[in-house]
Residue, then its C-alpha position, 0 to 999 in steps of 0.5 A: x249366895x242366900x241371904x235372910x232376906x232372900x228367904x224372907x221375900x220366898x216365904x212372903x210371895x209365896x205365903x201371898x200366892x196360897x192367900x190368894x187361893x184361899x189357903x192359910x197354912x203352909x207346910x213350909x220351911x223344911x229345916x231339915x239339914x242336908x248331910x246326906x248327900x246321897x238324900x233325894x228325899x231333902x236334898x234341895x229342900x234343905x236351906x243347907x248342911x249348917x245348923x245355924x244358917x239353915x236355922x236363920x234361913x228357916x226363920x226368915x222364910x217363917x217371917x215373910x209366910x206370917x207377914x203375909x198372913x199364913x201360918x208357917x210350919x217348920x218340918x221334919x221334926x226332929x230331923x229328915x236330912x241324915x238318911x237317903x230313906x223316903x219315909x213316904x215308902x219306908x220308916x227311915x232309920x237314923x243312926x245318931x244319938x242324942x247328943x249329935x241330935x242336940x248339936x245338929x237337927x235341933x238348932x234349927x227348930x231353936x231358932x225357929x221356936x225362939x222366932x215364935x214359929x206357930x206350928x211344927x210336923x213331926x216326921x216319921x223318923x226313927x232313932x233307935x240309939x235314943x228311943x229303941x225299938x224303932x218308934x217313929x219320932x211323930x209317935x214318941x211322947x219322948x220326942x214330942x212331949x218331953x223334949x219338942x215341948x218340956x225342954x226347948x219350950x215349944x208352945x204352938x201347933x204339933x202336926x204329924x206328916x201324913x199318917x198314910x205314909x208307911x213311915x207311920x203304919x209299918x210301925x202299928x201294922x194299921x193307920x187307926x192305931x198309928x193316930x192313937x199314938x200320935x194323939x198321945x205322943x203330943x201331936 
């Protein structure tokens, strides 16, 4: 079994490691829930399917990084575990709405924001049953501004994933205009 303080001492030690290499920002916890079994994407980068362990696990883990003095980042906002689809090769496509999203992806990055985490990435997801036409959430003001910041009060550092990953520029057809977005979305 794991425990808060299994995850603490993980993100102490290795948030000690990368200060160690000069490092101060770690892309690290990935809270996103493992309900795709099929995923290799998440798969054993997810604390575990359950929203409220994996949203202790994820602040535990955040709490050792910032004791050892690198800034932690909770990824993939708002949730890369319910799809098998590697966004690094393709935008995935997450069927759910809102309200599932309410009761499931987001009660980690609550807890995580709740614990003060200073930064978060937002991952290039696509939702269609909440933003049509298949707008990747790291480029969506809804999912950044309105909801990331306006209604869960997250107040810290919004950084993208890797704007070169085709998740990102399948959707804008060039990199240049991916970032545009990004900037205006909130990142």
């Amino acid at each position: 079994a794991a425990y808060p303080a299994d995850a603490w001492y993980s993100g102490y030690y290795i948030a000690k490691e990368l200060r160690a290499l000069g490092i101060n920002m770690n892309f690290a916890p990935t809270v996103d829930l493992y309900t795709n079994f099929d995923s290799s994407v998440i798969g054993s980068r997810s604390f575990d399917h359950d929203p409220h362990f994996s949203g202790i696990m994820g602040a535990s883990f955040a709490a050792g990084c910032m004791a050892a003095g690198v800034i932690p980042t909770a990824k993939h906002f708002p949730g890369h575990g319910d799809t098998g689809a590697d966004s690094h090769g393709k935008l995935p496509v997450i069927d759910i709405d809102l309200q599932t999203m309410r009761s499931r992806e987001l009660i980690p990055f609550e807890y995580l924001i709740r614990a003060h985490i200073p930064a978060v990435m937002s991952g290039h997801l696509s939702f269609p049953q909440i933003v049509e036409g298949n707008k990747p959430a790291s480029l969506s003001g809804f999912f950044l501004t309105a909801l990331l910041r306006g209604e869960m009060g997250f107040d810290g550092l919004i950084i993208t994933d890797d704007m070169m990953m085709n998740g990102a520029t399948s959707y804008t057809g060039a990199v240049s205009a991916a970032v545009s977005l990004a900037v205006e979305a909130g990142n």
